[in-house]
C-alpha positions as CSV (number, residue, x, y, z in Angstrom):
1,X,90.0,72.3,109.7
2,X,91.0,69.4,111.5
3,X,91.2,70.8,115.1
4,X,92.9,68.9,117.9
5,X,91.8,70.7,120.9
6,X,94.2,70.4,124.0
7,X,97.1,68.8,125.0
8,X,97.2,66.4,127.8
9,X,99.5,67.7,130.3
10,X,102.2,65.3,131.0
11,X,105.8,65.8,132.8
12,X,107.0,69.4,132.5
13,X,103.6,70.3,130.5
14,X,101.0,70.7,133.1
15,X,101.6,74.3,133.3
16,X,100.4,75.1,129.7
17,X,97.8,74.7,127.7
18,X,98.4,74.1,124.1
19,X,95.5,74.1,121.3
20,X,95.8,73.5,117.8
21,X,94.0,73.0,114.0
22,X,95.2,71.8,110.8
23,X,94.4,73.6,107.9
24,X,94.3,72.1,104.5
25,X,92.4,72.1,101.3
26,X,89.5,71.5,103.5
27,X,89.8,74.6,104.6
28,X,89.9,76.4,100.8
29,X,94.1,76.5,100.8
30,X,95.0,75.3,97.4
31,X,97.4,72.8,98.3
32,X,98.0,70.6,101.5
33,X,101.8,72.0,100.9
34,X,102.2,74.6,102.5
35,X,105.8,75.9,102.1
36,X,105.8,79.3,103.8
37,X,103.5,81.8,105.5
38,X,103.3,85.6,107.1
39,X,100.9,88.0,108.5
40,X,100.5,91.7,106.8
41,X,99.6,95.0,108.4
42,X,95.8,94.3,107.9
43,X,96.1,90.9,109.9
44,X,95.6,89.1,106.4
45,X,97.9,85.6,106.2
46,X,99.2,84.8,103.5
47,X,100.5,81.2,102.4
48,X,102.8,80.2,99.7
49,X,101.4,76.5,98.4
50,X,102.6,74.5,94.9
51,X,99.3,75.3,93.5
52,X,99.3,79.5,94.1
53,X,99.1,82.0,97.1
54,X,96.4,82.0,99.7
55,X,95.3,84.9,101.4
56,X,93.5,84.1,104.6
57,X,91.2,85.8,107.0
58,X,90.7,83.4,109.5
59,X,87.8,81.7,107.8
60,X,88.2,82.1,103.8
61,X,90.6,81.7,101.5
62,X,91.4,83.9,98.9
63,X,93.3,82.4,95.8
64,X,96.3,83.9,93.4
65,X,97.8,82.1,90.6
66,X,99.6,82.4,87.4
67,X,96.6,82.3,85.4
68,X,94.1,84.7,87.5
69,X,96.7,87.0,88.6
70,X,99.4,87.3,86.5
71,X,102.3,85.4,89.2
72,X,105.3,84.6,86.9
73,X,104.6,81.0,88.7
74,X,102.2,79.0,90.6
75,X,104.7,77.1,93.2
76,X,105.0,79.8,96.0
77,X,108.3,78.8,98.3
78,X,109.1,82.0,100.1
79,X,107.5,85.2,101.2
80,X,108.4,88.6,102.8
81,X,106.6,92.0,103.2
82,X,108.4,95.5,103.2
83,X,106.9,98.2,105.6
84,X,104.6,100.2,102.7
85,X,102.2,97.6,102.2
86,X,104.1,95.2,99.5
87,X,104.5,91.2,99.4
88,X,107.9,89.9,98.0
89,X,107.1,86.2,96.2
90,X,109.5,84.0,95.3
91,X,108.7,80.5,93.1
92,X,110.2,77.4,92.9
93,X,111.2,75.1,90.2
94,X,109.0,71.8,89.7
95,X,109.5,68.6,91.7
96,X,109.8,67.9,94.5
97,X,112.6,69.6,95.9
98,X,112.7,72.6,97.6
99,X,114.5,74.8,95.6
100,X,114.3,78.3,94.0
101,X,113.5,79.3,90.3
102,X,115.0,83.0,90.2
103,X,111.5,84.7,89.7
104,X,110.5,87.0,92.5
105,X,107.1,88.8,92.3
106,X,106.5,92.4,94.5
107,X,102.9,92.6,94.8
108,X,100.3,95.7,96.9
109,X,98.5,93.8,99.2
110,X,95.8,96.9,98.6
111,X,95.4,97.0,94.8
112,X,96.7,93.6,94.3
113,X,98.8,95.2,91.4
114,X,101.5,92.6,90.7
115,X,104.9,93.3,88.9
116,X,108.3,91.4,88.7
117,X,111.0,92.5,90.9
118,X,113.0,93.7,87.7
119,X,110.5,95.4,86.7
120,X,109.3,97.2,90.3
121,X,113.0,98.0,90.8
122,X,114.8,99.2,87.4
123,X,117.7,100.0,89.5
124,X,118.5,97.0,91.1
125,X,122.2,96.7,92.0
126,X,122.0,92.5,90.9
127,X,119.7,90.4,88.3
128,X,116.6,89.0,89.8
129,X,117.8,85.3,88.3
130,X,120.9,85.5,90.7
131,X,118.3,85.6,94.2
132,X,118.0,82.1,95.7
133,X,116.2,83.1,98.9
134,X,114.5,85.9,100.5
135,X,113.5,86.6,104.2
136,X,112.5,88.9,106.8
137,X,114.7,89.2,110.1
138,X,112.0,90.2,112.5
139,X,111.7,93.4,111.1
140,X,110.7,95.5,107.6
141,X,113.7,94.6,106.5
142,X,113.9,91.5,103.8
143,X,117.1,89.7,103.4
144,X,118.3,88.7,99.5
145,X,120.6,86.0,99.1
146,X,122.2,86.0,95.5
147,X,124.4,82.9,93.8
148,X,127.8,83.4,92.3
149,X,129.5,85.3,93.7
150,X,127.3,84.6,97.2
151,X,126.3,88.2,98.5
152,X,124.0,88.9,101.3
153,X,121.7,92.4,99.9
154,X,119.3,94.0,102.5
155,X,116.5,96.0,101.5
156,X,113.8,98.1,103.3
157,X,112.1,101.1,102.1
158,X,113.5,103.9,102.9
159,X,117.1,102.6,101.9
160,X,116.6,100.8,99.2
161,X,119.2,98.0,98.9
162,X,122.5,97.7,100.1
163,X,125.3,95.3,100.3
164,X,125.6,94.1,103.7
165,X,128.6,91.0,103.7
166,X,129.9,89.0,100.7
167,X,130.4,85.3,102.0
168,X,133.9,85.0,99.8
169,X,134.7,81.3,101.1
170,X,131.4,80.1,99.3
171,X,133.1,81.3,95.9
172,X,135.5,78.8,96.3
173,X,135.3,75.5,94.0
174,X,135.9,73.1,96.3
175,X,132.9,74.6,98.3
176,X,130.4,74.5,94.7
177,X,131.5,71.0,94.0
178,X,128.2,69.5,93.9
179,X,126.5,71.9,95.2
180,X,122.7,73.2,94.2
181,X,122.7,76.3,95.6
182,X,119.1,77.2,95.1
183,X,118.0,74.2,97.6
184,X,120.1,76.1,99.9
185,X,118.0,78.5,101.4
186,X,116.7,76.7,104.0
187,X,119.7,75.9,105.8
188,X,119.7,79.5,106.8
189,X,118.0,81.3,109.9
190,X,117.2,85.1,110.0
191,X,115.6,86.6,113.2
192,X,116.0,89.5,115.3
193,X,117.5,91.8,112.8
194,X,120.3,88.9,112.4
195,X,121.2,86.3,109.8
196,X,122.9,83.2,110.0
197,X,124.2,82.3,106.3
198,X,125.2,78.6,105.6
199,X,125.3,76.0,102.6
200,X,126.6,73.1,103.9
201,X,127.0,71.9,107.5
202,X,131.1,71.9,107.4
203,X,131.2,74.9,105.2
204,X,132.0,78.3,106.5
205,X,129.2,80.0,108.6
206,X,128.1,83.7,108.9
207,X,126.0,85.3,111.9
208,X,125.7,88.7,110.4
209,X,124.1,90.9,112.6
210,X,123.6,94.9,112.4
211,X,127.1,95.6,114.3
212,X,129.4,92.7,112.8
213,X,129.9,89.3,111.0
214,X,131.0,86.6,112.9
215,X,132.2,83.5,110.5
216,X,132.6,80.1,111.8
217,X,133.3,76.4,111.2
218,X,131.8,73.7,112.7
219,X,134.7,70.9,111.3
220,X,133.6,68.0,113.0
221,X,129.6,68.4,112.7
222,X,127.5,66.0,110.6
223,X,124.0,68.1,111.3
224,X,123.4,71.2,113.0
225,X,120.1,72.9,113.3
226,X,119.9,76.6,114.6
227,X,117.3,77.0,117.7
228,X,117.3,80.4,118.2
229,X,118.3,83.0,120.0
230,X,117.9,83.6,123.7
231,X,117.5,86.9,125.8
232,X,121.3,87.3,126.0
233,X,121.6,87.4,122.3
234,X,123.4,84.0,122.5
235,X,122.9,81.8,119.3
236,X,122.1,78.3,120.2
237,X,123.0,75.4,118.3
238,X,121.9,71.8,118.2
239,X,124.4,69.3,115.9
240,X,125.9,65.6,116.0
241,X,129.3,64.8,115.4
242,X,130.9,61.6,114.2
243,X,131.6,60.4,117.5
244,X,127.7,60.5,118.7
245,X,125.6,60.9,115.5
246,X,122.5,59.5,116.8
247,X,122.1,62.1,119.7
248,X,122.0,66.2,119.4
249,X,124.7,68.2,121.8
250,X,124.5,72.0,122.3
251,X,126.8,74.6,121.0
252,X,126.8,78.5,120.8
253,X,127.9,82.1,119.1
254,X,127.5,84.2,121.8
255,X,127.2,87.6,121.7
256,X,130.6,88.4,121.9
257,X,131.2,86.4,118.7
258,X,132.9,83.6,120.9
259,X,132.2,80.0,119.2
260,X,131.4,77.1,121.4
261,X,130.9,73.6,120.5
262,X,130.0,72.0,122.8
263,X,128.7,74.8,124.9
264,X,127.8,74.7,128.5
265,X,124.8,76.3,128.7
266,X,122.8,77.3,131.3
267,X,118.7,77.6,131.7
268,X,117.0,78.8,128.6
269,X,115.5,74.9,128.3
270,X,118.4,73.7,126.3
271,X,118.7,70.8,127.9
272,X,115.5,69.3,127.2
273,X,117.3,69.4,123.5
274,X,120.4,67.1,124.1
275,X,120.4,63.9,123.6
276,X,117.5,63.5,121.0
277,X,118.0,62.8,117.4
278,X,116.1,65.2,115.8
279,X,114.6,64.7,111.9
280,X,113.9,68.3,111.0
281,X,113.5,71.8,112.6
282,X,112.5,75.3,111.7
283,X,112.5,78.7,113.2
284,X,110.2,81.5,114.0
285,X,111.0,84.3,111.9
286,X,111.4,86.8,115.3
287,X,114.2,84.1,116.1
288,X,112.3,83.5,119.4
289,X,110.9,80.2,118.7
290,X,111.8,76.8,117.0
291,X,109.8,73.2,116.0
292,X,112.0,70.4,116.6
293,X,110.1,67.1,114.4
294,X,110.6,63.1,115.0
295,X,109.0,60.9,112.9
296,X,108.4,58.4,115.5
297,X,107.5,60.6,118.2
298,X,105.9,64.1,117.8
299,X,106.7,67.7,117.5
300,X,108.8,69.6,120.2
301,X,108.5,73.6,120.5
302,X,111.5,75.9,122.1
303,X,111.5,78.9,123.6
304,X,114.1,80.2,126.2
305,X,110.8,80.0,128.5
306,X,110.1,76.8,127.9
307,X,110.2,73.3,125.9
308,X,106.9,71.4,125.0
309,X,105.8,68.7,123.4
310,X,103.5,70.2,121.0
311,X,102.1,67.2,119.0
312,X,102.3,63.4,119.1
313,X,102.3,61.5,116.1
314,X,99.1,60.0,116.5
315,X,97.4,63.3,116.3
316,X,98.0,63.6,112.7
317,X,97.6,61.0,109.4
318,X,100.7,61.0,107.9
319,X,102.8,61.9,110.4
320,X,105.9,59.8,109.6
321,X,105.8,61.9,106.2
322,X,106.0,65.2,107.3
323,X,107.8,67.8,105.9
324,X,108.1,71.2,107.7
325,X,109.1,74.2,106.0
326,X,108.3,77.6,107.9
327,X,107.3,79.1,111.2
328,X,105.7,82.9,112.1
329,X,104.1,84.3,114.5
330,X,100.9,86.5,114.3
331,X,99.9,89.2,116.5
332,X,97.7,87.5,118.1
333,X,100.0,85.2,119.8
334,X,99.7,82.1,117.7
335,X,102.2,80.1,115.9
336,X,101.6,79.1,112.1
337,X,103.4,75.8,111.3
338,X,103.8,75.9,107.4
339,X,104.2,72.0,106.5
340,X,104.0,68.9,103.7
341,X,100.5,68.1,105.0
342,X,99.1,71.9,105.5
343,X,99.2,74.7,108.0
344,X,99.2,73.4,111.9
345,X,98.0,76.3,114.4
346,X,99.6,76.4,117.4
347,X,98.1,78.6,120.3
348,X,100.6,78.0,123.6
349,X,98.6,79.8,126.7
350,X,100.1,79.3,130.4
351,X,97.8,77.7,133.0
352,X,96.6,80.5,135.6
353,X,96.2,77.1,138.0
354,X,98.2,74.8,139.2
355,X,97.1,71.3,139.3
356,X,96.7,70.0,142.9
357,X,96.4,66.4,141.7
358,X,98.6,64.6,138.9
359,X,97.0,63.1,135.7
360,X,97.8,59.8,137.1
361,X,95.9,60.8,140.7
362,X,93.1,62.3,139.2
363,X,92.4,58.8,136.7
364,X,93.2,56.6,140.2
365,X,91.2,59.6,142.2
366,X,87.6,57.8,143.1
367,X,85.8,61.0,144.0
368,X,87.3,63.2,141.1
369,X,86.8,66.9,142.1
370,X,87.6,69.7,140.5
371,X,90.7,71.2,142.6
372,X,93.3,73.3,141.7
373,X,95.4,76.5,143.2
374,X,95.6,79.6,141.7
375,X,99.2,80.6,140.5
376,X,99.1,84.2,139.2
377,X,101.9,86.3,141.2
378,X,100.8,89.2,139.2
């Protein structure tokens, strides 16, 4: 593993620590893609590479493939888990595209028993072909999105599946025009029970959450990137318009179902997000989190608690390259970055001291002690 160690502090920083690893084929995964990721009862990870699916123990690597284990496929793009003990694995075609195959794979993470999902559900209510992305919400509950017409299934099990929205305007030929809708997953966020649906950035949107579907149009946006949500249940937005498509504003659904763009917004570190023009995001899969990427800079991590600059792009070969695909927590309180160029490890702890000195006081600082004040109110 390439392992980075600490952040400097700098700015708003100092009151965090932040340490972090790369893992790669170095470190037995079977491909330095890396396209998705999640943890299982037992604490295993498992990863979803171009070359097969990694399970991971914190120092080996164990590998499954088409021709050891039977996988309908070898490129592994998305994963989810149930709550009895099963892994949901979906492939991708070839190239290098991100975009889905319609094979999905159910496999016991005990007996390692693999069948497809025709096969493990005979009674299932749409054709496995038809699924073009799959996804936990924060819970036991995976998320199916199927093509033509666009439906949104949910499955868990005790209920089996259900229908839970069809997105109707998506049916619509001026909105297929053009449109691969397997490459299409991606745009979507799913956290906190909640999905937010979309194909195309001026398309019609759906935040479906357990109560209601909220469907909205952002008409003027060029990009928009989810964040995530905050403690009040708000969704926060980050897009550019045509009349300043260089910088990010922030928008919201709130709660309520209200749609704001721009939306005045107040604390939860939002502001730290305007103004930037930012390459690529993802988001946690508890909708807590999000990894805001520029090519020329570094990577940036929200939360409502706070905003960080997580990496620079010296840190890691490549960097103007990167792709990133997926974010998860563990239980352990880490963050898994699933990316182009492997698995980056992010561990974000806060400081029990407060500096006394700056960085630039303690470097100008002749007699350099070690001085700080405790800040634990608890």
């Amino acid at each position: 593993a390439a392992v980075f160690g600490q952040s400097e502090p700098g700015n708003n920083q100092a009151e965090y620590t932040i340490t972090k690893r790369l893992l790669s084929i170095e470190d037995g995964l079977a491909s330095h893609e890396v396209f998705c990721g999640l943890q299982d009862k037992a604490g295993f990870l498992w990863f979803g590479t171009r070359n097969g699916l990694n399970r991971y123990d914190g120092k080996n690597s164990l590998l499954f493939n088409r021709q050891r284990n039977n996988l309908q496929d070898n490129k592994v793009v998305q994963l989810a888990k149930d709550g009895v003990g099963n892994l949901f694995i979906e492939y991708g075609s070839t190239g290098f595209q991100l975009s889905t195959n319609g094979k999905v794979d159910v496999m016991n993470v005990v007996t390692q028993e693999v069948k497809t999902l025709t096969t493990a559900f005979p009674n299932l209510p749409f054709k496995e072909q038809e699924v073009y992305w799959i996804s936990n919400d924060g819970t036991d509950q995976i998320d199916f999105l199927t093509a033509r017409p666009f439906r949104l299934w949910q499955y868990n099990s005790k209920k089996e599946f259900k229908l839970r929205y069809e997105m109707k305007d998506w049916d619509k030929p001026a909105a297929l025009s053009a449109l691969d809708d397997r490459a299409t997953g991606l745009f979507c966020m799913f956290g906190q029970g909640k999905a937010l649906l979309k194909i195309f950035n001026q398309s019609t949107q759906y935040l479906v959450t357990p109560d209601t579907v909220i469907a909205f149009i952002q008409k003027d946006a060029l990009r928009s990137l989810p964040v995530g949500f905050d403690s009040e249940q708000d969704l926060i937005i980050t897009y550019t318009t045509n009349a300043d498509f260089n910088r990010f504003n922030i928008g919201m659904i709130t709660h309520n179902g209200d749609a704001r763009f721009p939306a005045d917004v107040k604390g939860f570190n939002t502001d730290s997000a305007k103004g930037k023009y930012w390459y690529q995001s993802t988001n946690s899969t508890d909708g807590r989190s999000g990894i805001f990427y520029i090519a020329t800079d570094g990577l940036y991590l929200w939360n409502e608690n706070t905003f960080l600059k997580v990496a620079s792009k010296s840190e890691i070969k490549t960097f103007e390259n990167l792709f990133l695909y997926k974010l998860f927590p563990d239980n352990l309180g880490n963050l898994w970055l699933c990316t182009s160029l492997g698995v980056l490890q992010l561990k974000i702890e806060k400081n029990r001291f407060k500096p006394d000195l700056t960085a630039k006081q303690q470097y100008v600082e002749k007699n350099n002690r070690a001085r700080g004040i405790y800040a634990d109110e608890s």
